[in-house]
C-alpha positions in Angstrom: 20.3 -41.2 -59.1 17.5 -43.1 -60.2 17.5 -46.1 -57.5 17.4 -43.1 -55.2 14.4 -41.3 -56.6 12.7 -45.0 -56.7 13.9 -45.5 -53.2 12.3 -42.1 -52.1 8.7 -43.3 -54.2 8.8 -46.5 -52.2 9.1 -44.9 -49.0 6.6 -42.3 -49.6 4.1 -45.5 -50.6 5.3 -47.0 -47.4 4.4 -44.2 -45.5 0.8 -43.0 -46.9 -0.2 -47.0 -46.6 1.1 -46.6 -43.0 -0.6 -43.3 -42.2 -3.9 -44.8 -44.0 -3.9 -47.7 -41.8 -3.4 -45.7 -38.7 -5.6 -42.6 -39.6 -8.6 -44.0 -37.5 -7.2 -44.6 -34.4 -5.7 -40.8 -35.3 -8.4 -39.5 -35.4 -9.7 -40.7 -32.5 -6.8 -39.9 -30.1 -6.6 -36.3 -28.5 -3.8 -33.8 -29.3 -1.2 -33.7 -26.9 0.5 -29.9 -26.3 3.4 -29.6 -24.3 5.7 -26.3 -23.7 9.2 -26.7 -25.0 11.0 -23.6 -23.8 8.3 -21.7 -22.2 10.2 -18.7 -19.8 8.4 -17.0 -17.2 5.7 -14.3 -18.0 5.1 -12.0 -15.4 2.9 -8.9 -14.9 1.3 -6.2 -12.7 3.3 -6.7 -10.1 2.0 -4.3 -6.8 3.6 -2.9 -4.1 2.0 -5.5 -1.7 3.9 -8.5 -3.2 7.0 -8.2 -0.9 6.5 -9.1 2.8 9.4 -9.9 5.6 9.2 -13.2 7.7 10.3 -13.3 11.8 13.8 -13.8 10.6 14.1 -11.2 8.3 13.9 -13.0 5.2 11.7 -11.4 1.9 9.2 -12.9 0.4 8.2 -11.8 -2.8 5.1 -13.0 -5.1 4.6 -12.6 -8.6 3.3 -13.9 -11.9 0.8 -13.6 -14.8 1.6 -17.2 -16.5 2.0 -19.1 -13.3 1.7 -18.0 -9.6 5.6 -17.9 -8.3 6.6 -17.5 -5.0 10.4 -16.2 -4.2 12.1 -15.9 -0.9 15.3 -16.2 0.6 16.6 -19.2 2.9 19.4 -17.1 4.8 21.6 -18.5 2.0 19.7 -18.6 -1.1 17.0 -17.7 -3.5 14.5 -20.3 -3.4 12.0 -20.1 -5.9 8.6 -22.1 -6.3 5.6 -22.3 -8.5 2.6 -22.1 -6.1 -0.1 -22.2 -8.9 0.7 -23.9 -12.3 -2.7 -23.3 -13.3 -2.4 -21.3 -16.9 -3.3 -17.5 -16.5 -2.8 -16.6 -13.0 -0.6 -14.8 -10.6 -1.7 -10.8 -11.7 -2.4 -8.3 -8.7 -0.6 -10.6 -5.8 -1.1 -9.4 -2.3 0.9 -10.8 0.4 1.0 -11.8 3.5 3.0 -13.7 5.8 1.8 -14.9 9.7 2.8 -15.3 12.9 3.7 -19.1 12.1 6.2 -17.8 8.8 3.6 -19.0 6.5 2.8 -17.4 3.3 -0.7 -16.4 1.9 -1.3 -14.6 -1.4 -4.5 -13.7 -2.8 -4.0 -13.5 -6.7 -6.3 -12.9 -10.1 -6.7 -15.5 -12.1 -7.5 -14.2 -15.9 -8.3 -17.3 -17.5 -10.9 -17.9 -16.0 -11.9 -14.3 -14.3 -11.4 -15.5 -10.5 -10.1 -14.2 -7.2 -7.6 -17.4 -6.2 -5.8 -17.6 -2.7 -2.3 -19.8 -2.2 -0.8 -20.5 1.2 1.8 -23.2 2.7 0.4 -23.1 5.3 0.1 -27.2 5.5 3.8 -27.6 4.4 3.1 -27.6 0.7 0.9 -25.5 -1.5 -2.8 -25.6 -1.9 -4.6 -23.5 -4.0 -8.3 -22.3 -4.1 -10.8 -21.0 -5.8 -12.3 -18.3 -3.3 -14.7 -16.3 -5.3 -15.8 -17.7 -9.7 -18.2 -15.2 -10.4 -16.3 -13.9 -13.4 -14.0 -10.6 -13.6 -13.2 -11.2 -9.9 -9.7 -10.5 -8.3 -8.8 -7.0 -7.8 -7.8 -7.8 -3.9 -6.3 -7.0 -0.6 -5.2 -9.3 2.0 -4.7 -9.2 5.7 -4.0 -11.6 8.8 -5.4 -11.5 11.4 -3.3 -12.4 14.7 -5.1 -15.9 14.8 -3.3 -16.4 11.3 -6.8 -15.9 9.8 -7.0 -14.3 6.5 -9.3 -11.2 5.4 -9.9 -10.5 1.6 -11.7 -7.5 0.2 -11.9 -7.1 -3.4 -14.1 -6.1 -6.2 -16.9 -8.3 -7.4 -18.3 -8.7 -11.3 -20.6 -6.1 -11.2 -17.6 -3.7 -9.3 -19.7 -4.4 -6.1 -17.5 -4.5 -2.6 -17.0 -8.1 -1.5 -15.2 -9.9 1.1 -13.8 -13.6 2.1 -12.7 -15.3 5.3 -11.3 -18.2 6.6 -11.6 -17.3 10.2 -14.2 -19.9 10.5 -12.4 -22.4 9.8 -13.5 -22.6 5.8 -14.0 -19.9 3.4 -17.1 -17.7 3.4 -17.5 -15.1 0.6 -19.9 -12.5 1.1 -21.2 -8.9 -0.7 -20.6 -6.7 1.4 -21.7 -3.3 -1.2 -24.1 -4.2 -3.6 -24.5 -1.1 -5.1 -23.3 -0.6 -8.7 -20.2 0.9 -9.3 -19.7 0.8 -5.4 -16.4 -1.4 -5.3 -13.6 0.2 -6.6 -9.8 0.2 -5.0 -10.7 -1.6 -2.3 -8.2 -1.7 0.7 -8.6 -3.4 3.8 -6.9 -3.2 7.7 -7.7 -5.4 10.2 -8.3 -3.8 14.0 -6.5 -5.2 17.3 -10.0 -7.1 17.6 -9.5 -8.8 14.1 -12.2 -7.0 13.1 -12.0 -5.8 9.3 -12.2 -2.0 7.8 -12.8 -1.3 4.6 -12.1 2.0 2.3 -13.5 2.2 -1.1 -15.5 4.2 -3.9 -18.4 4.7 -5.9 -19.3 6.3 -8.8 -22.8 6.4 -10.1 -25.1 9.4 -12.6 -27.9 11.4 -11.7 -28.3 14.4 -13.0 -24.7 14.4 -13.1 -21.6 11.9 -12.0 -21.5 11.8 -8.2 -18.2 10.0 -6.3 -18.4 8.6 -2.9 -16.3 8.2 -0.4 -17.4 4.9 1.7 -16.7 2.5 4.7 -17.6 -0.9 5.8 -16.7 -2.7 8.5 -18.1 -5.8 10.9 -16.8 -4.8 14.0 -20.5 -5.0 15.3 -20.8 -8.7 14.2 -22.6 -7.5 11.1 -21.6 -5.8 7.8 -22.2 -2.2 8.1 -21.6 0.2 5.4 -21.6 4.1 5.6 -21.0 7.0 2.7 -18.7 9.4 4.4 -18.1 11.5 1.9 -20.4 12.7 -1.2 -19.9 15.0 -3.8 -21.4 16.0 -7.4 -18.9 16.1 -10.1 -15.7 15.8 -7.5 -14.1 12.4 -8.1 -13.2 11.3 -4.6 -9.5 9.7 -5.5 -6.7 7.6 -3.6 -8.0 7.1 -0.8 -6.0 5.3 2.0 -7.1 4.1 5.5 -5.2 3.5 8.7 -6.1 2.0 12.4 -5.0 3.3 15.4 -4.5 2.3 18.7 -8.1 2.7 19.3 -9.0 1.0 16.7 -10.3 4.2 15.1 -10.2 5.1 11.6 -8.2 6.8 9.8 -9.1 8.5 5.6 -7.0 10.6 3.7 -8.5 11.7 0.1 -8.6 14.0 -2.6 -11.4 15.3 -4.9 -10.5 14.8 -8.5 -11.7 17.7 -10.0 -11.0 20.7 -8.0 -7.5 18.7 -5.5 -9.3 19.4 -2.4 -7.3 17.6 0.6 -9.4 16.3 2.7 -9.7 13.9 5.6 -12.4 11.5 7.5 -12.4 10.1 10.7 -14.8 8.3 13.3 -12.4 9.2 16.4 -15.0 11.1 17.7 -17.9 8.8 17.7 -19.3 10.0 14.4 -17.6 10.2 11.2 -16.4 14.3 11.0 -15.0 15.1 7.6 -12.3 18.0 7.5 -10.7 19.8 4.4 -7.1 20.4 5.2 -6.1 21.8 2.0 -7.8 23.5 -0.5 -5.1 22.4 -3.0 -3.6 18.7 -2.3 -3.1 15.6 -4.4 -1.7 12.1 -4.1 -2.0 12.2 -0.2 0.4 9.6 1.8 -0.8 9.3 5.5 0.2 8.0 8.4 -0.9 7.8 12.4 1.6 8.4 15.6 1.3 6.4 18.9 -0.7 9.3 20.2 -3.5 8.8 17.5 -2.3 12.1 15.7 -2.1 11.9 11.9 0.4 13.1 9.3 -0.6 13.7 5.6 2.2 14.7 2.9 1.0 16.3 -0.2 1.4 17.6 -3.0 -0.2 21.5 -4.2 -1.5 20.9 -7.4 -1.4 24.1 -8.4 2.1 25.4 -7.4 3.7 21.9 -7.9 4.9 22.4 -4.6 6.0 19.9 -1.5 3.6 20.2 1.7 2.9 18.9 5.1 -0.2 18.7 7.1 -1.1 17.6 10.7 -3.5 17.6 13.2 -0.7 17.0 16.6 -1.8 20.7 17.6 -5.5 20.1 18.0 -6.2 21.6 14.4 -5.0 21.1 11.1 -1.9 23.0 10.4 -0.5 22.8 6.9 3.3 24.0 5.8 4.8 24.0 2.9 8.0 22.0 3.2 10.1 23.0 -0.2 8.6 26.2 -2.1 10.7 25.5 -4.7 9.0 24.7 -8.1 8.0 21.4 -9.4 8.6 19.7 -6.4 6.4 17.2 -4.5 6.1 14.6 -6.6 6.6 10.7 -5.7 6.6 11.6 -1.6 7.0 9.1 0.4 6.6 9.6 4.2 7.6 7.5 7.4 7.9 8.6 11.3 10.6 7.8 13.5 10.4 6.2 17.1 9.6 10.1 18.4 7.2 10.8 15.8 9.1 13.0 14.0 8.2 12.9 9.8 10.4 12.3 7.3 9.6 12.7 3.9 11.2 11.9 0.3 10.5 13.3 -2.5 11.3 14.4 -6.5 12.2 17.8 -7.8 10.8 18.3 -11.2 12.2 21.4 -11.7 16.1 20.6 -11.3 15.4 16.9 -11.8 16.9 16.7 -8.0 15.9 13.9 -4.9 15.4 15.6 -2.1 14.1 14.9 1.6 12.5 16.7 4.5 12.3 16.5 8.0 11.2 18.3 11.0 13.2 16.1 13.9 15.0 19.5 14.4 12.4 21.1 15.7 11.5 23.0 12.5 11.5 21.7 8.5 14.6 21.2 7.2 14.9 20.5 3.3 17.9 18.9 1.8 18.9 18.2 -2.0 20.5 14.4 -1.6 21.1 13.4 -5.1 21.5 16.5 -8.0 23.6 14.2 -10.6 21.6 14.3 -13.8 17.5 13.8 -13.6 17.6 11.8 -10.4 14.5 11.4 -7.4 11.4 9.6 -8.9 9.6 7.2 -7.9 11.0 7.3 -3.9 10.4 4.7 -1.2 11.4 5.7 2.6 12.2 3.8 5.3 13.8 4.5 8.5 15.7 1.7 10.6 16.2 1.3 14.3 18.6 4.0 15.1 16.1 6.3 13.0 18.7 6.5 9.8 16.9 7.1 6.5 16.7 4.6 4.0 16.0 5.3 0.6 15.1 4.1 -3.3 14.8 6.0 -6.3 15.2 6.3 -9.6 18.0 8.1 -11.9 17.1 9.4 -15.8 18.6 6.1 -17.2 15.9 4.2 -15.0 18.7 2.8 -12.9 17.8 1.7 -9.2 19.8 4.1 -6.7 19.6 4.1 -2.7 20.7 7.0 -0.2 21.4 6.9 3.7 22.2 9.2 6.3 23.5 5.6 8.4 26.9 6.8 8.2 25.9 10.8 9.4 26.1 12.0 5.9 24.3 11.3 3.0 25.6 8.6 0.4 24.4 7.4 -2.5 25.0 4.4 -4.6 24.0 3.3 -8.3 22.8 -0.6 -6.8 22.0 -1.5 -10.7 22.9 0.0 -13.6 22.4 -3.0 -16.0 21.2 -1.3 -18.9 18.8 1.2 -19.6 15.1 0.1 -19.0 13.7 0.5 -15.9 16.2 -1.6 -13.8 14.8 0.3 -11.1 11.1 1.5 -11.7 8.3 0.4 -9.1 11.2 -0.2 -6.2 10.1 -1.1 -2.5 11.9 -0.7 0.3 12.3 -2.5 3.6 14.7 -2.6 6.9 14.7 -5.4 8.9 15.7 -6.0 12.5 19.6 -5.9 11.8 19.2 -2.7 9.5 19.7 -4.6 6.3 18.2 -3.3 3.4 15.3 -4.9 1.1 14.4 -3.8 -2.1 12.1 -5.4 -4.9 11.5 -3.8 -7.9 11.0 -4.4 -11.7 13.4 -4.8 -14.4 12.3 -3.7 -17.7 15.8 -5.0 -19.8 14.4 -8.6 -19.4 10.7 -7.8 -18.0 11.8 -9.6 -14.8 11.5 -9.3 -10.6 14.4 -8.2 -8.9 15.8 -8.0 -5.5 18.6 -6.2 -3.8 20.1 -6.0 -0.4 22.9 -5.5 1.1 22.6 -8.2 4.1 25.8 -9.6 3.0 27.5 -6.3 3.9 27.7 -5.3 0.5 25.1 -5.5 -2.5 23.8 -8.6 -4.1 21.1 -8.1 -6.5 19.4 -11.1 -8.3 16.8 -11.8 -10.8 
């Protein structure tokens, strides 16, 4: 026991003559930090980070710690890190072109930045598009000369805009006034010419919210209020382009739930109400220019319908039933007919809607315990209803009509915590079903379909 505690106090004179001797260079050499198990961190996932290739094949981007980039091969999940950068990936939007190449414009949080990703070349190059701190808030579109259009909000929540249509990237502010860029969201016109919706708030004698455009189909950036009001909050707004490359606004005030909508159709911007009670508006626009709005009445909690196919705004109320209305989603067949999903807060029921009879029919499709939020619709090419949902335990659910009769499915019950919550839905070309959404069990992306001919779903 003794030659042991001796041999201990020689070693430990060893080592402090050792470590003296070396502390200089020590001190002058740089820490080295490297991850040992370091699993992926991923966040804020939006509803633009799925998009569909010319083959049918999702891609899906995400991240927060890295920028990853997801998408199947026709046999496989694939997955790639497109930025390693630290701190980046948050509020994707994606795109993919005419070519099958991917573009994703992302927020980088480390250092405050709007970055954009593509493969474009084969592999994947990354840039900087816009440093000018708290950047990154974005929407991305291309064009049909595979060009890409970015709005987004700047650092001082002023409108702003990049571009790569000239062959490099040109950032510009497009709304300098304070306060004048929030949610921005951009469409791009048969001429590849951009439109842009957006908001801003600013005080005097009071808080006034705008409702405002831009555009450069001129050449030049133009910008127009369309809408202003004193102490109404204009809210969710969303834009669409038709075949004339007119546009499109549906929006709500936030104080009093006025309905209303904007166009330029005409010429001139003309600004309707359609409903003097109407909140979280989904809209849409027929190959005859006419538009549909689903809505919900604030004040009754009940579903409704407007459009303007007659000449004039005519509003119905779909389903009087109380509570219901919430989480629509609304798509139009190949004869313009509407469907329209949506919750029933009052017997915790999803239901849908349609008018392709001739008149609104309302049918309860899933009544087994709290079932119907958070709905995405889609229709495939025979016009059958696709559809994604949530039940009480969070678990993702779908229901069709494919067969002629409803069915419903549990897709993924995998414990409870969201396995389903912020679900997407797509249909490709064969009628296979798509759907990404977010698993709170393991805070993780997932994907289901049932391309296989029966369901796969993978993390």
């Amino acid at each position: 026991m003794r030659e042991l505690r001796r041999m201990r106090k020689c070693l430990s004179g060893v080592l402090f003559i050792v470590l003296f001797a070396f502390l200089p260079s020590m001190a002058l050499a740089a820490w080295t930090i490297e991850d040992v198990d370091a699993p992926k961190y991923f966040s804020d996932i939006y509803p633009r980070a799925i998009a569909l290739d010319s083959s049918d094949r999702p891609h899906i981007a995400y991240g927060g710690d890295h920028l990853y980039h997801a998408y199947f091969d026709g046999i496989q999940w694939q997955y790639e890190v497109a930025d390693n950068a630290g701190g980046v990936g948050r509020f994707v939007s994606i795109a993919v072109d005419l070519n099958d190449k991917v573009h994703i414009s992302y927020y980088d949080s480390t250092n405050n930045s709007l970055k954009y990703a593509t493969n474009a070349s084969g592999s994947w190059v990354t840039q900087v598009i816009d440093s000018g701190g708290n950047v990154g808030y974005s929407s991305l579109a291309v064009d049909s000369n595979n060009k890409v259009h970015i709005s987004y909000t700047g650092s001082n929540i002023d409108l702003k805009y990049a571009t790569n249509a000239s062959g490099s990237w040109v950032t510009q502010t497009v709304d300098s006034a304070v306060n004048s860029g929030y949610d921005p969201s951009i469409a791009i016109d048969s001429n590849n010419k951009a439109h842009i919706s957006y908001c801003r708030t600013w005080y005097q004698n009071g808080y006034n919210y705008d409702l405002k455009y831009a555009t450069n189909a001129s050449g030049s950036w133009v910008t127009q209020t369309i809408d202003t009001s004193t102490g109404d909050g204009v809210d969710e707004t969303s834009i669409a382009i038709d075949l004339n490359n007119k546009v499109h606004i549906s929006y709500w005030n936030e104080n009093n739930y006025y309905l209303k909508y904007a166009t330029n159709a005409s010429g001139s911007w003309v600004i309707q109400p359609v409903d003097s009670v109407g909140w979280y508006p989904s809209i849409a626009v027929d190959s005859k220019n006419y538009v549909y709005i689903s809505y919900q009445d604030r004040h009754h909690f009940t579903l409704k319908y407007a459009t303007n196919a007659s000449g004039s705004w005519v509003t119905q109320t779909i389903d009087s039933a109380w509570g219901v209305g919430q989480f629509t989603s609304i798509a139009l067949d190949s004869n313009n007919y509407v469907h329209i999903s949506y919750y029933d807060e009052s017997n915790g029921d999803l239901k849908y809607a349609t008018n392709a009879s001739g008149s609104w029919v309302t049918q309860t499709i899933d009544s087994a315990g709290n079932v119907g939020t958070s709905t995405s619709t889609a229709l495939d090419s025979s016009g059958k209803v696709h559809i994604s949902y949530l039940d009480s335990k969070y678990d993702l659910k779908y229901a069709t009509n494919a067969s002629g009769s409803w069915v419903t499915q549990t897709i993924d019950s995998s414990g409870y915590g969201a396995e389903g919550e912020y679900t997407s839905i797509a249909v490709d070309s064969n009628n296979s079903v798509h759907i990404g959404y977010y698993g709170a069990t393991n805070y993780d992306l997932k994907y289901a379909t049932n391309a296989s001919g029966s369901w796969v779903t993978q993390r």
